[in-house]
C-alpha positions in Angstrom: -23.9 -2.3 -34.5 -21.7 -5.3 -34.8 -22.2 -8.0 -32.4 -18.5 -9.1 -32.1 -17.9 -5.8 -30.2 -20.6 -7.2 -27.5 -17.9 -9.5 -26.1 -15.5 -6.9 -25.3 -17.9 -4.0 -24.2 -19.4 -7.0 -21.6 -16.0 -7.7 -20.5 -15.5 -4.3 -19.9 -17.8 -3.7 -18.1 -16.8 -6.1 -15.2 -13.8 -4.2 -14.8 -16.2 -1.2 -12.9 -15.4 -2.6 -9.5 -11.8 -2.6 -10.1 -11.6 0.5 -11.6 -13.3 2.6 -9.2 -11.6 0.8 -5.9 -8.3 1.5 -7.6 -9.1 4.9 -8.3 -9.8 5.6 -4.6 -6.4 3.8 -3.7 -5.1 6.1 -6.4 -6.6 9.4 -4.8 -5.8 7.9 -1.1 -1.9 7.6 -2.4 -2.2 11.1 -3.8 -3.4 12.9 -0.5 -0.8 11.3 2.0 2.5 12.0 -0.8 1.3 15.5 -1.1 1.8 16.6 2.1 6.3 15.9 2.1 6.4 18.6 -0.6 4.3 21.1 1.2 6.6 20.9 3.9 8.7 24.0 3.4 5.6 26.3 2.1 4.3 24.7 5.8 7.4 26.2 7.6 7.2 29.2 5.9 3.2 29.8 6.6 2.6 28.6 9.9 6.4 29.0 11.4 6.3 25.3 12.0 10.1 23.4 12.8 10.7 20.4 10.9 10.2 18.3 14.2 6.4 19.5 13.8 6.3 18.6 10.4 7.6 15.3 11.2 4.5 14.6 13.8 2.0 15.9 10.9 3.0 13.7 8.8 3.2 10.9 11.7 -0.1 11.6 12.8 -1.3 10.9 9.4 0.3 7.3 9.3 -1.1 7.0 12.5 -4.5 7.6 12.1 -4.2 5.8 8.9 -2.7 2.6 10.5 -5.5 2.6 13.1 -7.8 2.4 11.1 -6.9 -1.4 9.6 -8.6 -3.4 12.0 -11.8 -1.4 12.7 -13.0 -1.1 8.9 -11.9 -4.6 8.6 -14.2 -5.6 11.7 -17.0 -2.9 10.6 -17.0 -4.4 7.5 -17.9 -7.9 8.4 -20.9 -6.4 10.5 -22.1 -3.9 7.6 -20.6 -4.9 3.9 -17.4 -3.4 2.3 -19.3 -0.7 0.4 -20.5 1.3 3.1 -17.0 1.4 4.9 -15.0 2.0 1.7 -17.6 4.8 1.0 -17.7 6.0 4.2 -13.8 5.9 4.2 -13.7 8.7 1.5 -16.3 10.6 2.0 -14.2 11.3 5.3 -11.1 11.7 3.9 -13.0 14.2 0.6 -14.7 16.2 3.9 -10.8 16.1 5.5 -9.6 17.4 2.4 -12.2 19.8 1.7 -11.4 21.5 5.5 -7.9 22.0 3.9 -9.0 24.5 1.7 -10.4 26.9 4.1 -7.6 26.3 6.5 -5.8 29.4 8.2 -4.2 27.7 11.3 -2.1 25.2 11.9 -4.1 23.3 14.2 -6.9 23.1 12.0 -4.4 21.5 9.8 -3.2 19.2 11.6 -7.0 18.0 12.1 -7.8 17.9 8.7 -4.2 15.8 8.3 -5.5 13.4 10.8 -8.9 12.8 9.1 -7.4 12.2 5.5 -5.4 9.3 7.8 -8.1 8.1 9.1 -10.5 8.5 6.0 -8.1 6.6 3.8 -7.1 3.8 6.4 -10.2 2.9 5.8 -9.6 1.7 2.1 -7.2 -1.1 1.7 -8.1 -3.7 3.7 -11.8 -3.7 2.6 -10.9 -3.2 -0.6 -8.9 -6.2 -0.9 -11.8 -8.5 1.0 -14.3 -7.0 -1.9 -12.1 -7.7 -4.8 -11.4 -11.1 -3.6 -15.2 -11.4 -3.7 -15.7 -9.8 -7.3 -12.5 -11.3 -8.9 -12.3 -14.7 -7.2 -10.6 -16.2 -10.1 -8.2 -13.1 -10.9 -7.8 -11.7 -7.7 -3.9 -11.3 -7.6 -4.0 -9.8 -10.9 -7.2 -7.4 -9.7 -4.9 -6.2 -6.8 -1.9 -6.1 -8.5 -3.8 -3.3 -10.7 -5.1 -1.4 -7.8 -1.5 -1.2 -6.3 0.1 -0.4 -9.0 -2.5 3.0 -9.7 -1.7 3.6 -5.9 1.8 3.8 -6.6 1.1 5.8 -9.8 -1.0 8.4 -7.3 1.9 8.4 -5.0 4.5 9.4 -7.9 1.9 12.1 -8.8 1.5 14.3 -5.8 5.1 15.7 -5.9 4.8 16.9 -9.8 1.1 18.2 -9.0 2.5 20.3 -5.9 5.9 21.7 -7.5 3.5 22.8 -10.4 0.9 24.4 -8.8 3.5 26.4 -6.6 5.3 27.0 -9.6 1.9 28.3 -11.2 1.9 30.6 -7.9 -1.1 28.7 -7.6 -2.7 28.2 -3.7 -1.5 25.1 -1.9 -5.1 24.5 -0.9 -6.4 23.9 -4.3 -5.0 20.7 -4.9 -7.0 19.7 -1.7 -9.8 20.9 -3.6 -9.8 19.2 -6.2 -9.1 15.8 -4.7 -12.1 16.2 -2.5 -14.3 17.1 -5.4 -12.6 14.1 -6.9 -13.3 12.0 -3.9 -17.0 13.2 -3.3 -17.7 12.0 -7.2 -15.7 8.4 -7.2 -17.8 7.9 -3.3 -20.8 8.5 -5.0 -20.7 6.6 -8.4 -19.1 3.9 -6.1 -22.1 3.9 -3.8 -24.6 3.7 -7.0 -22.6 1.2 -9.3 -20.7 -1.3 -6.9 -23.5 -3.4 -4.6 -24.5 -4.6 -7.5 -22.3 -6.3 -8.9 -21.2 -8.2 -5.4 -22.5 -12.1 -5.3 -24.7 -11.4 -2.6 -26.3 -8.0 -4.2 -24.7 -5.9 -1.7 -26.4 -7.4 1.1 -25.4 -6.4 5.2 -23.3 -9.7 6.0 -25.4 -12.3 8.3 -22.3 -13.7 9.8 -20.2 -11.5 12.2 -22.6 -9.6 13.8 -21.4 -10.7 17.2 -18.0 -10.9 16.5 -15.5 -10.2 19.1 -12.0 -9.3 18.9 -11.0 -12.8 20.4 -13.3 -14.5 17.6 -10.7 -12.6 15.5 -7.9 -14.0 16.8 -9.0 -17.3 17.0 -8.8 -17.8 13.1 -4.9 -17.7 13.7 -5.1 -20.8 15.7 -4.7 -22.1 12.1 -0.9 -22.6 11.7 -0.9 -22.3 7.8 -2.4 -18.6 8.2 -0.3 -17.8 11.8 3.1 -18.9 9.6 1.9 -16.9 6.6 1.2 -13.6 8.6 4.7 -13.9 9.9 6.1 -14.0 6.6 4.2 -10.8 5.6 5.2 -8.9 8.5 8.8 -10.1 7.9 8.7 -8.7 4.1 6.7 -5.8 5.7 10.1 -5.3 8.1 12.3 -5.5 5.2 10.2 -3.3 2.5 9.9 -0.3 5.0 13.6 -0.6 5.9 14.7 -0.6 1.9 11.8 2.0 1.0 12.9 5.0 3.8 16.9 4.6 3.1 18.0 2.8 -0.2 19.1 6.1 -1.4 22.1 6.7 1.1 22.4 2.8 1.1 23.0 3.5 -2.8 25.3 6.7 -2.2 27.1 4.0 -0.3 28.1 2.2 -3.3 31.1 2.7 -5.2 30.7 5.2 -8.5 26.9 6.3 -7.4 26.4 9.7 -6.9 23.2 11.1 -5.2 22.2 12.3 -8.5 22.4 8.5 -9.9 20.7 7.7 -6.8 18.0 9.5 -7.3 17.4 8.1 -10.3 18.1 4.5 -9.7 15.5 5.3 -6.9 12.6 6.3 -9.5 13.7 3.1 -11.5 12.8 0.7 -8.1 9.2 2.7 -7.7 8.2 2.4 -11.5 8.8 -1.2 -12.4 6.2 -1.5 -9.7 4.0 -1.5 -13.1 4.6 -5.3 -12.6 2.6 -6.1 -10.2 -0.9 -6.9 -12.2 1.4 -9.0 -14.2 2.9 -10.9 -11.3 -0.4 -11.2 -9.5 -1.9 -12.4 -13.0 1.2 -15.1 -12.9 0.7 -16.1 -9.1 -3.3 -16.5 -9.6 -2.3 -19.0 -12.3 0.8 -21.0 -11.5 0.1 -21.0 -7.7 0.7 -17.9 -5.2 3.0 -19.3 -2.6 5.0 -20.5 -5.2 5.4 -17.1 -7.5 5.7 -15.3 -3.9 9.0 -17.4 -3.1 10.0 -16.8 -6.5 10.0 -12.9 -6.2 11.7 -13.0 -2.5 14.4 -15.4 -4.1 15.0 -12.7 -6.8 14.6 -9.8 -4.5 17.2 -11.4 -2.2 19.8 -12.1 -4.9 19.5 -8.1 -6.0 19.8 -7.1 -2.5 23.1 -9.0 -1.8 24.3 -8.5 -5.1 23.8 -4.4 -3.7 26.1 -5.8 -0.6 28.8 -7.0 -2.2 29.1 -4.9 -5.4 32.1 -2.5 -5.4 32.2 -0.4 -8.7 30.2 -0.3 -11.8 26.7 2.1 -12.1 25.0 -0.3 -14.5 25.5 -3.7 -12.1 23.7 -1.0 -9.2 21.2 0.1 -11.5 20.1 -3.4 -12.7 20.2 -4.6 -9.2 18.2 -2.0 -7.7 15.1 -2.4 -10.5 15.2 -6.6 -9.7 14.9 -5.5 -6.0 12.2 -3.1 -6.9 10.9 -6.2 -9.1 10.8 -8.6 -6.3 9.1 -6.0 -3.2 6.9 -4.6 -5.1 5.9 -8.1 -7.1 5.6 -9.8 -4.2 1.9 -8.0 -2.6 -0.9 -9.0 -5.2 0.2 -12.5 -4.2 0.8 -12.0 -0.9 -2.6 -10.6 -0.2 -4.6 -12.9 -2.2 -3.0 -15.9 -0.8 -4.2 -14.2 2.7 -7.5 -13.9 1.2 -7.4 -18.0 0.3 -6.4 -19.0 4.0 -8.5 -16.6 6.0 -12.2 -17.4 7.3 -14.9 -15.9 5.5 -16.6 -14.7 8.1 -13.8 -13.0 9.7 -12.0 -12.3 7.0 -12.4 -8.4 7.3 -11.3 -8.1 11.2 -8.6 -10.6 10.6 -7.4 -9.2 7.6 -7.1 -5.8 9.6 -4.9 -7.8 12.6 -2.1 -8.9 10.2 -2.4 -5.4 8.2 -2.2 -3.2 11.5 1.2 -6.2 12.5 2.2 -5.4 8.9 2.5 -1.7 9.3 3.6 -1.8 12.8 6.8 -3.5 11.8 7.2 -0.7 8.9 7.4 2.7 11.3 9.9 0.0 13.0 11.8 -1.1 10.5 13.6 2.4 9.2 14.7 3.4 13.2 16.0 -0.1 13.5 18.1 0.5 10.2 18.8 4.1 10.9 20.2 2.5 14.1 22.3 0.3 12.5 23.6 1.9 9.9 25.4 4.8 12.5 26.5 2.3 15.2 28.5 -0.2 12.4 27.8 0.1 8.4 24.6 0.1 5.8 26.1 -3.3 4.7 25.2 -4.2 8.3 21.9 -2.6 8.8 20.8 -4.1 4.8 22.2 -7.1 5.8 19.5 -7.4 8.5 16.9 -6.7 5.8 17.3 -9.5 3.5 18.1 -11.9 6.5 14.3 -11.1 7.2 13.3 -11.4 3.3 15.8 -15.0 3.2 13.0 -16.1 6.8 9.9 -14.9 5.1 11.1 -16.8 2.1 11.9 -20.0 4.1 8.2 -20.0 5.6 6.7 -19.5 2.4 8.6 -22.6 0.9 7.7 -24.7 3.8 3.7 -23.4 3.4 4.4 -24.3 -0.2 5.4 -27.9 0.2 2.9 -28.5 2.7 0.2 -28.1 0.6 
């Protein structure tokens, strides 16, 4: 066998970590965007309103925001490969309930496990590739959130064909628990190995309180940074649940055009290893401020254009450009300024901010938008990207 292959096959191989983490934030995306096009087989089975669907799929966010500081926490006390295993092996068992489910309650516990089961993922997941990929790490997450969002696009196409197949519901639930059950396992046997300590229990944390956590934001570099995030995290959410009647909105753009430009903003979130690769080399903060710059020239070039489909369109794919862009950097630069012995609990604190300022952000806009304009309410949103960007300049010049 030649030996020039041996290069290539080695470097492969390093890539195991990555590739299984991202394929459980791929399966984890999958699960919670295959429930919105179950809703109306949901109404028609169980005789559910659309109020109760609403609440099942909140009671899914919630269990799954919950869960960012505890496996955070847990994981400082026991490693990041029992939580992350431990994470989908509940959700697979959640999952697995589905497919013998009859009633609606037993639904909506199986709905709350998958939340809780897949809440468990992210946060760890970005401590243990920071620890695998120390000199790659934004492009290392930038890969695992771009297969999330590649999960997330693929739920609705699996659903309308299986029901198209006149296939059960239930068997997609089945397979992603089989799925789940198989990536748990080969990430139980492969991963420990290749951490830097073996896979070892952490030493440090064991007596780690909540206030211990808290203390690490005494630092002001990390306290500033983790108000940028939940800024961006406020404007993202806000975008994400209404740019489609924000786009309506617009002169010339049709909801079928909006529906299209709205695909456009979630693929080119492809970027994002490439954007993470750029921020690990020319410096995070730096790329970071460059993406909110960009996405905050699309967003008021969306305020103030009046006519034309292709000035929308290309402003609406830099605005997916910038959001999207932005996280590999954002959360390795986190990883950079955070304590390494807290890192996991204090990681979770500025996730479970993050996502608190997301089910915010879309009443806020929805607010907005009926009491004066979507100019108004969008407005709001990239006044929070313009702060977020201001911090992360100042950070930036600082160092």
């Amino acid at each position: 066998m030649p030996t020039a292959s041996h290069p290539w096959l080695k470097r492969l191989r390093t890539l195991d970590v990555l590739a299984l983490t991202a394929l459980l934030w791929f399966l984890a995306k999958f699960l919670r965007y295959a429930f919105p096009p179950l809703f109306g087989t949901f109404r028609a089975l169980y005789g559910v309103s659309n109020t109760e669907l609403g609440t099942l799929f909140s009671a899914l966010m919630a269990g799954y925001a919950v869960m960012q500081f505890p496996s955070g926490a847990l994981a400082d006390r026991i490693g990041t490969v029992r939580v992350i295993v431990a994470g989908a092996l509940v959700a697979s068992g959640a999952s697995l309930s589905l497919f013998v489910s009859t009633r609606y309650a037993l639904l909506t516990v199986a709905v709350v496990g998958i939340g809780l089961g897949t809440g468990a993922h992210k946060t760890v997941a970005i401590t243990l590739l920071s620890a695998v990929y120390r000199d790659r790490t934004g492009r290392a997450l930038g890969v695992m959130d771009t297969v999330g969002e590649f999960g997330g696009a693929l739920a609705p196409i699996l659903v309308v064909t299986v029901l198209a197949a006149a296939m059960p519901w239930q068997s997609l639930f089945l397979g992603a628990a089989l799925g789940g059950l198989a990536l748990a396992g080969a990430f139980a046997l492969r991963v420990p190995g290749r951490l830097p300590d073996g896979g070892a229990t952490p030493e440090t944390g064991a007596d780690t309180g909540f206030w211990t956590y808290l203390d690490a934001f005494t630092a002001p570099a990390l306290t500033a940074f983790a108000v940028a995030a939940v800024c961006i995290a406020f404007a993202v959410s806000g975008i994400t649940a209404f740019l489609p009647l924000f786009l309506q909105s617009r002169a010339g753009v049709d909801a079928g055009a909006a529906g299209l430009l709205y695909s456009g903003f979630f693929l080119v979130s492809g970027v994002q290893p490439i954007t993470g690769d750029v921020a690990d080399r020319l410096g995070r903060l730096r790329v970071i401020a460059a993406l909110l710059a960009l996405a905050i020239t699309a967003l008021v070039a969306l305020l103030v254009a009046d006519t034309g489909l292709l000035a929308v369109g290309t402003a609406t794919l830099a605005l997916g450009v910038g959001i999207h862009g932005v996280r590999p950097g954002r959360d390795a630069h986190l990883m950079t300024i955070i304590p390494e012995d807290v890192v996991g609990g204090t990681l979770g604190i500025v996730r479970t901010s993050m996502l608190g300022m997301s089910a915010v952000s879309p009443a806020v806009v929805g607010y907005l938008s009926d009491v004066s304009t979507f100019d108004v309410a969008f407005g709001v949103l990239a006044v929070a990207f313009g702060l977020a960007m201001a911090i992360v300049l100042g950070l930036a010049l600082a160092r």
